[in-house]
C-alpha positions as CSV (number, residue, x, y, z in Angstrom):
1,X,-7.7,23.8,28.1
2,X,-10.1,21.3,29.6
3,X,-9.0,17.8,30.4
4,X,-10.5,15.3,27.7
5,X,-13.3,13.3,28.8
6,X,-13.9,9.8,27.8
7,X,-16.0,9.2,24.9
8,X,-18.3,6.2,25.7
9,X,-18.5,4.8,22.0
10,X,-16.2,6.2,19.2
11,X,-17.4,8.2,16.8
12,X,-17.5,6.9,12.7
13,X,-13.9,8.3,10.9
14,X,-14.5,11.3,9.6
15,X,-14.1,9.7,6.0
16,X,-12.9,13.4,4.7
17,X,-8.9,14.2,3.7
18,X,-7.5,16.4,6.0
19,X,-5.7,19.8,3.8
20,X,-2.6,19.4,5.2
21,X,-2.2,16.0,3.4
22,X,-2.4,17.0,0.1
23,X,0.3,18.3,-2.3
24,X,-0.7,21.8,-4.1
25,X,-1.3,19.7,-7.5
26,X,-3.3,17.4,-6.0
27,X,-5.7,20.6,-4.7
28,X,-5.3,22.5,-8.7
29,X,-6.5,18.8,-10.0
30,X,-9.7,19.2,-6.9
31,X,-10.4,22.7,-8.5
32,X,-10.1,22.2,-12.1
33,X,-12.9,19.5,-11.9
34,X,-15.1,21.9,-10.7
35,X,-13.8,24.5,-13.6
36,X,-11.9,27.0,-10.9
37,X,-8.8,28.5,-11.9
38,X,-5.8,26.3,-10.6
39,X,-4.5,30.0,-8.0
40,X,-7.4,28.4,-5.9
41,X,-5.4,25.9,-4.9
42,X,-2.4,28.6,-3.9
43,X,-5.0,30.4,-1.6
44,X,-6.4,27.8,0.0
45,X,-2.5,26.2,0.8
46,X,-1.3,29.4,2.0
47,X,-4.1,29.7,4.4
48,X,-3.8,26.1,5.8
49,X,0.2,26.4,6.1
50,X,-0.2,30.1,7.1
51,X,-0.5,31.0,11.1
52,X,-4.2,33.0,11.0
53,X,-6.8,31.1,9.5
54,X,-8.0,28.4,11.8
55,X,-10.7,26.9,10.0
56,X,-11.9,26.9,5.9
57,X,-14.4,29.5,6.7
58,X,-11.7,32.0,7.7
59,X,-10.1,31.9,4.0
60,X,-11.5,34.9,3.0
61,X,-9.5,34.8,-0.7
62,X,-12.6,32.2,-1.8
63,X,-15.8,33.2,-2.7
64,X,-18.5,32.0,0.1
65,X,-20.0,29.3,-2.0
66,X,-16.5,27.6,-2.8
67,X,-15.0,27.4,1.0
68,X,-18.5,25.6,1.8
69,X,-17.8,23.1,-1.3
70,X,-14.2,22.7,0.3
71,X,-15.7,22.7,3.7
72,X,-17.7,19.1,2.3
73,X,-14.9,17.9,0.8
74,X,-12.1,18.4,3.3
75,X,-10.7,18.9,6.6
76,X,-8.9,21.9,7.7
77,X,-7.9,20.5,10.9
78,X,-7.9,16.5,11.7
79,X,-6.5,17.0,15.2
80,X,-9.6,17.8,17.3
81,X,-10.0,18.1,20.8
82,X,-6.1,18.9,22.8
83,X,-5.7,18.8,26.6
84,X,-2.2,20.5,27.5
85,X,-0.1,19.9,30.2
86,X,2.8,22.3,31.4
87,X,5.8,21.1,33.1
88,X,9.6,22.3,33.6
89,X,8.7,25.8,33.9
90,X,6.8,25.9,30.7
91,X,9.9,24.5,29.0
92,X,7.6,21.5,28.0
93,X,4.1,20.8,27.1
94,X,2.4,18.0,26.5
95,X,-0.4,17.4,24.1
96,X,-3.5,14.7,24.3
97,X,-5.1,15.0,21.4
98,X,-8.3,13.3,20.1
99,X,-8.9,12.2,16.4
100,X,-12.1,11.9,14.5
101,X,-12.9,8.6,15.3
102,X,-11.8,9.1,19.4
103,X,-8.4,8.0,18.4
104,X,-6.0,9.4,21.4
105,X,-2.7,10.8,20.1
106,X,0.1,12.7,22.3
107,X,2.7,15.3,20.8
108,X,5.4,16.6,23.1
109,X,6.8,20.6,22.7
110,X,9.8,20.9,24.1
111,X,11.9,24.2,24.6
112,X,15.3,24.9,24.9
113,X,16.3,28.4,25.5
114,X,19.5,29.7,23.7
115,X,23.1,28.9,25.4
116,X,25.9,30.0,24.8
117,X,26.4,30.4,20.9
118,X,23.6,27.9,20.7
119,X,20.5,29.5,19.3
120,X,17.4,28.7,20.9
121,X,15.0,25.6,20.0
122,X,11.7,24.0,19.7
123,X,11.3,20.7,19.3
124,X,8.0,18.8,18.5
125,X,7.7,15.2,19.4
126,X,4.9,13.9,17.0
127,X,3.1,10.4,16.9
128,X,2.7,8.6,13.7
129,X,0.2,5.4,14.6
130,X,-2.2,5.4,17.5
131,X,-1.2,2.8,19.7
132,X,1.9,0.6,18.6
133,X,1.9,-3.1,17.6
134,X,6.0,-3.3,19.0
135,X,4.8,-3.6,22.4
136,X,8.6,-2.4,24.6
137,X,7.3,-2.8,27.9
138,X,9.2,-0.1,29.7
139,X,7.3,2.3,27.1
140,X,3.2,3.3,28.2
141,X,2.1,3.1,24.5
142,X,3.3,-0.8,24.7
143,X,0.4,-1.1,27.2
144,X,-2.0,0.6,24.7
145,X,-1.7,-2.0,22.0
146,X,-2.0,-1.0,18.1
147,X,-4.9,1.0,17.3
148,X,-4.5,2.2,13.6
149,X,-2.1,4.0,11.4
150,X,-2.7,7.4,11.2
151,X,-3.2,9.5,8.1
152,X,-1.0,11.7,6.7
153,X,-2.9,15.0,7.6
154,X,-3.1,13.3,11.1
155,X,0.8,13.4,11.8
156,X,1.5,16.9,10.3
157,X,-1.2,18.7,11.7
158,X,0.5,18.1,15.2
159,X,3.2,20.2,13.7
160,X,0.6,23.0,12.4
161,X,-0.7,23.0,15.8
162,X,2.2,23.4,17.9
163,X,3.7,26.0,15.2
164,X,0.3,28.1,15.6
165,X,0.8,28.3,19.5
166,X,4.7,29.2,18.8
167,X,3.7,32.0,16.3
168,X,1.3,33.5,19.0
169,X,4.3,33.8,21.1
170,X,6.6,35.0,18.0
171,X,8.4,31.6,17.7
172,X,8.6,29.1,15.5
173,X,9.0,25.4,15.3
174,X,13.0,24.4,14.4
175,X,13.1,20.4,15.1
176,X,10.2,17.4,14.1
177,X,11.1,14.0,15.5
178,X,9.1,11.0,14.8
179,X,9.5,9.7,18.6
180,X,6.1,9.4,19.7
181,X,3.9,6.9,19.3
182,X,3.9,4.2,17.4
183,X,6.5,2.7,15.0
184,X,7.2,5.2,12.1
185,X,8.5,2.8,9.6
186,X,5.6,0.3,10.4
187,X,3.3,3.9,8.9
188,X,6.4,4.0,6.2
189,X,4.1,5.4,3.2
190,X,2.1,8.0,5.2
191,X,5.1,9.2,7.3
192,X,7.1,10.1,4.2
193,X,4.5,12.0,2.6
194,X,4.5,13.6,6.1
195,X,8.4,14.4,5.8
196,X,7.4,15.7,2.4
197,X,4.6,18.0,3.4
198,X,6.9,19.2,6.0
199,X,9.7,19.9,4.1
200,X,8.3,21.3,0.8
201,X,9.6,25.4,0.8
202,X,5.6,25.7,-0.4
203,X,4.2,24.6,2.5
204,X,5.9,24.1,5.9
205,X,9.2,24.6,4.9
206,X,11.6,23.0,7.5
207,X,14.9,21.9,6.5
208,X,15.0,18.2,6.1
209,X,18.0,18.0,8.5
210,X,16.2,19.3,11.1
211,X,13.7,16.4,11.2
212,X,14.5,12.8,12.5
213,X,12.8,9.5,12.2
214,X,13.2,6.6,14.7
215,X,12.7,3.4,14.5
216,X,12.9,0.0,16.8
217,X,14.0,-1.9,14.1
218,X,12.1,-2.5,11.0
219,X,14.9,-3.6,9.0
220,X,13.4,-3.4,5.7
221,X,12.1,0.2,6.1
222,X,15.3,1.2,6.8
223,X,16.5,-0.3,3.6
224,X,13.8,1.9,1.8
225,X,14.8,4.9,3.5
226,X,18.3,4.2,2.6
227,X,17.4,4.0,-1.0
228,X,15.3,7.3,-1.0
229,X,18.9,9.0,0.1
230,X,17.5,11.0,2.8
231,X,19.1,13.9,4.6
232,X,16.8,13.8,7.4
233,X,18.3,11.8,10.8
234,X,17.6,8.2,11.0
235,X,17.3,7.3,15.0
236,X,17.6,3.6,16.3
237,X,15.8,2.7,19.5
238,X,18.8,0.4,20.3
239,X,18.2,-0.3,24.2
240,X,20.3,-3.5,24.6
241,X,23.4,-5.0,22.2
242,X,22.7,-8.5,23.1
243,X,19.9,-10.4,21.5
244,X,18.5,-12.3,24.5
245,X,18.3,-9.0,26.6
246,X,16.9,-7.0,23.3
247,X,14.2,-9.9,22.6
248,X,13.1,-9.0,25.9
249,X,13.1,-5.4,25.9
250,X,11.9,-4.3,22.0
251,X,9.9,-7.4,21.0
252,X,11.0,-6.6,17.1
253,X,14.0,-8.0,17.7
254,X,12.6,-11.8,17.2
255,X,12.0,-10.8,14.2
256,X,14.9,-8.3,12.6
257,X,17.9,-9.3,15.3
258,X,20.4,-6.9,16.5
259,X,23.2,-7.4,14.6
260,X,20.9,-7.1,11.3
261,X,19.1,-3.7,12.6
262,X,23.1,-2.5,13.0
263,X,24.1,-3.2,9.7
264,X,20.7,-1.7,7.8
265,X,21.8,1.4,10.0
266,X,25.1,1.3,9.1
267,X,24.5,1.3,5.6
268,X,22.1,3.9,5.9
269,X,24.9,6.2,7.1
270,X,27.6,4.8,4.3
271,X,25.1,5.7,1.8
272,X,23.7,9.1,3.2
273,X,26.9,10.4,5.0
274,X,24.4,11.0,7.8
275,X,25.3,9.9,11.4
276,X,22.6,7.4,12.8
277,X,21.0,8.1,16.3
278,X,21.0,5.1,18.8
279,X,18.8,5.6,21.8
280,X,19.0,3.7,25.0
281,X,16.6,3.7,27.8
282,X,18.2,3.0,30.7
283,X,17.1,0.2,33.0
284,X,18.0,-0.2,36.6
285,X,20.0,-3.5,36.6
286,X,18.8,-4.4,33.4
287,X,20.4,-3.4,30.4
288,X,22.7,-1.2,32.4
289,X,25.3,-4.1,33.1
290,X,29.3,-3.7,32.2
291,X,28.6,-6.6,30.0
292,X,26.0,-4.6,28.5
293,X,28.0,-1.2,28.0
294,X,31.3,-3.9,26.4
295,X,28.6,-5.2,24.0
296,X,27.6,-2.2,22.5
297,X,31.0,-0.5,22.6
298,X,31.6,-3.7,20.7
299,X,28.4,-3.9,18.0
300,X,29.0,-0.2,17.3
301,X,32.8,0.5,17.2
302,X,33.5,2.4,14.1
303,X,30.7,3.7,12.9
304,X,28.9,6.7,12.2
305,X,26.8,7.2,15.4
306,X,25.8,9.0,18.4
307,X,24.4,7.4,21.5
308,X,21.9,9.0,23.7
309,X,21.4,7.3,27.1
310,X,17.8,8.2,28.9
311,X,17.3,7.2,32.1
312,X,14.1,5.4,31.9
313,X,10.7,7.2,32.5
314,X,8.7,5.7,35.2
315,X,5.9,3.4,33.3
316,X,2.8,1.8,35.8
317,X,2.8,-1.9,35.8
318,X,6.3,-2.4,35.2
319,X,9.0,-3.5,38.3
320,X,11.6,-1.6,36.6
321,X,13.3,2.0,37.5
322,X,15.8,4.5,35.9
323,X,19.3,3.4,36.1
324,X,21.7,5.4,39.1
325,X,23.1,8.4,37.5
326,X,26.4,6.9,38.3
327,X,25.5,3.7,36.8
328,X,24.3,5.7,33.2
329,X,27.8,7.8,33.4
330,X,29.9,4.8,33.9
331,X,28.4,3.0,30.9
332,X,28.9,6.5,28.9
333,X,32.2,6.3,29.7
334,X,32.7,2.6,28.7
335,X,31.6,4.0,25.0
336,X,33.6,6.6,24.8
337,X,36.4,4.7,25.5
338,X,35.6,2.3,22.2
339,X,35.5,6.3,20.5
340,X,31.7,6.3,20.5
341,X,30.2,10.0,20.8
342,X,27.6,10.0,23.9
343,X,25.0,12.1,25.3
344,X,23.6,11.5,28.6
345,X,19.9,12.9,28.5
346,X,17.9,14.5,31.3
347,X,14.1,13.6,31.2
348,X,11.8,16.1,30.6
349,X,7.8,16.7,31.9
350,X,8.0,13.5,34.3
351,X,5.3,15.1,36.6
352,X,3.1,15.3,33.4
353,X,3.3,11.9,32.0
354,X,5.7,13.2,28.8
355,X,6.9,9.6,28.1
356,X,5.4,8.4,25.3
357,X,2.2,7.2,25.4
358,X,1.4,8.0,28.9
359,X,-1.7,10.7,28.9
360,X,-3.5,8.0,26.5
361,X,-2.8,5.6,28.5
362,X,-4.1,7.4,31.6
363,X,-6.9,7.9,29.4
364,X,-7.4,3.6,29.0
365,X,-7.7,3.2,32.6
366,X,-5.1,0.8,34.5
367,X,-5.9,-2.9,34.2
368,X,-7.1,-5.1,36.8
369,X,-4.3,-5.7,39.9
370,X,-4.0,-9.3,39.2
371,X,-3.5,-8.7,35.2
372,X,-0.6,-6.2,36.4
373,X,0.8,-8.8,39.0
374,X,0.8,-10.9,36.3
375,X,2.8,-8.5,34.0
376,X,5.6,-7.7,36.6
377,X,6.2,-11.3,37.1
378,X,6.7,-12.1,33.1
379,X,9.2,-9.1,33.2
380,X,11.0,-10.6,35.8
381,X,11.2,-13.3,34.9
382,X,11.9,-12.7,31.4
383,X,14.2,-10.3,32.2
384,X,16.4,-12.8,34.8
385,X,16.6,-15.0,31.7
386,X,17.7,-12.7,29.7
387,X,20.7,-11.6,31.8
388,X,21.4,-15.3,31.6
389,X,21.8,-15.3,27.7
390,X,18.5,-17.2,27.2
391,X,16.9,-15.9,24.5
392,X,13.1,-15.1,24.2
393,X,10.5,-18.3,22.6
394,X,7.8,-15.7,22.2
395,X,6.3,-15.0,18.9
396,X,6.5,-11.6,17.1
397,X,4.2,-9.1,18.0
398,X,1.0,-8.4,16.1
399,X,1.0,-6.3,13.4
400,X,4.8,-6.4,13.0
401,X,5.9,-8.0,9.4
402,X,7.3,-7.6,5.9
């Protein structure tokens, strides 16, 4: 596909629903107020979580005069315009894609071919906002800023278009993780209808299990979730287990500190019996410490987890690198001495900008050299503190609240 060019001034929001946000009673209801029989609503669902039809004028089961009436009052398709990128062989592939209103979007497809008496995979790394108001600086969507939330159409037709390119190829989609960007429990409302959509046997159908939501720490999101009972996986971006370093590195934390994200989390898994995910980006001589590693052993002793350690993907404008291999293995090693389970992660599409947020960013243009000067010396700085125990004065980040 052809790279996306730049749109000199965004385009007016399409103000139409997109079909893939809407529940099959909420279509019947559509119908019945223009007297159709409510089996309308069945054909045009099947076509739009089907793998052949590719637009409202391909679902053949309607009359001619009724897909143009659905064609004014819907969407088939709110992800427009998609660049791809290939990397690892073809094991991953990276999508830019481009929103009504310009909005830039990445999804990540990643493959893992069957080992062993593990069956093969295909995991989809979707975005829920455009942009994110949390602002990690090691992460290229921090650079972006917050753009908008997206709608609910917006996040699961990621899925409908990585599933249509599996099908072609006689595979299908077996993981959804909310890891791309933007902050998923900041979305909260739209990203469970998403999980809904996604999981309903009527429409996509994938096991609930099979889909995990992460989060830098919106504490009282997770609280919801908890209530809801969910079976899906709940996924903390941890990072560091020390507030001054964490203030530093996921901005949230001035808000919802450490200790309290922990103990939302580790309700979540009392109440659900489902393990929680902590990620952890690893810095070079930043969060990578034996100080660090004893701290988190520490904060997370006993609970239902799994850590995953990532060495850090490179970011522009930052001064930090990934973390030694030997460096991430003996910190692995420090948890799994407290009884912590621990996977090391290898990083996937790095000559293709797959960290999150990346393509868009490409996209924004880099800042001016003196404004990324600027930026390196704050992280330092802040950073150097941090590894001092002082602890962060800086407000919390816009957009981040109740």
């Amino acid at each position: 596909m052809l790279p996306i060019a730049p749109e000199p001034t965004a385009p007016a929001r399409d103000a139409r629903p997109g079909l893939s946000g809407m529940a099959v009673d909420e279509l019947a209801t559509w119908f019945a107020g223009r007297g159709e029989p409510a089996y309308r609503a069945r054909q045009v669902a099947d076509a739009v979580w089907g793998r052949s039809a590719t637009s409202i004028d391909e679902i053949r089961t309607l009359p001619s005069a009724l897909r143009e009436a659905v064609e004014t009052a819907f969407r088939f398709d709110t992800v427009g315009d998609t660049e791809l990128r290939l990397s690892d062989g073809g094991l991953t592939e990276k999508g830019l894609h481009r929103l009504s209103d310009g909005t830039l979007i990445e999804s990540v497809l990643m493959h893992y071919p069957a080992r062993g008496a593990q069956r093969e995979r295909h995991t989809l790394c979707i975005s829920s906002q455009g942009g994110c108001a949390v602002g990690c600086p090691f992460c290229a969507t921090g650079e972006l800023g917050f753009g908008r939330d997206l709608e609910t159409a917006e996040i699961v037709d990621q899925v409908r278009h990585a599933a249509r390119r599996l099908s072609g190829e006689s595979r299908r989609l077996t993981n959804v993780v909310f890891m791309g960007m933007g902050e998923p429990l900041l979305n909260l409302d739209r990203v469970l209808e998403a999980i809904e959509a996604l999981n309903d046997r009527e429409r996509f159908g994938l096991g609930a299990r099979h889909i995990t939501v992460s989060t830098s720490g919106v504490v009282p999101g997770i609280r919801r979730l908890t209530a809801l009972g969910p079976q899906f996986t709940l996924a903390v971006s941890l990072h560091a287990a020390r507030d001054p370093l964490r203030d530093v590195l996921v901005p949230l934390n001035r808000r919802w500190p450490v200790a309290e994200v922990v103990a939302a989390a580790r309700e979540h898994a009392r109440t659900t019996g489902r393990r929680v995910s902590y990620e952890v980006t690893m810095i070079g001589g930043v969060n990578d410490t034996e100080v660090d590693a004893t701290a988190m052993a520490e904060l997370l002793r006993g609970d239902l987890v799994h850590v995953n350690l990532i060495p850090m993907n490179p970011v522009a404008h930052t001064p930090w690198t990934a973390s030694p291999m030997p460096v991430i293995e003996k910190f692995a090693e420090r948890l799994r001495q407290a009884g912590l389970p621990v996977t090391i992660r290898r990083n996937r599409g790095q000559e293709i900008g797959a960290a999150c947020g990346q393509l868009a960013a490409d996209r924004a243009g880099a800042p001016a050299a003196p404004v990324v000067a600027r930026r390196r010396r704050l992280l330092e700085t802040a950073s150097a503190a941090a590894l001092r125990g002082e602890r962060s004065h800086d407000g919390v980040p816009a957009g981040v609240g109740e």
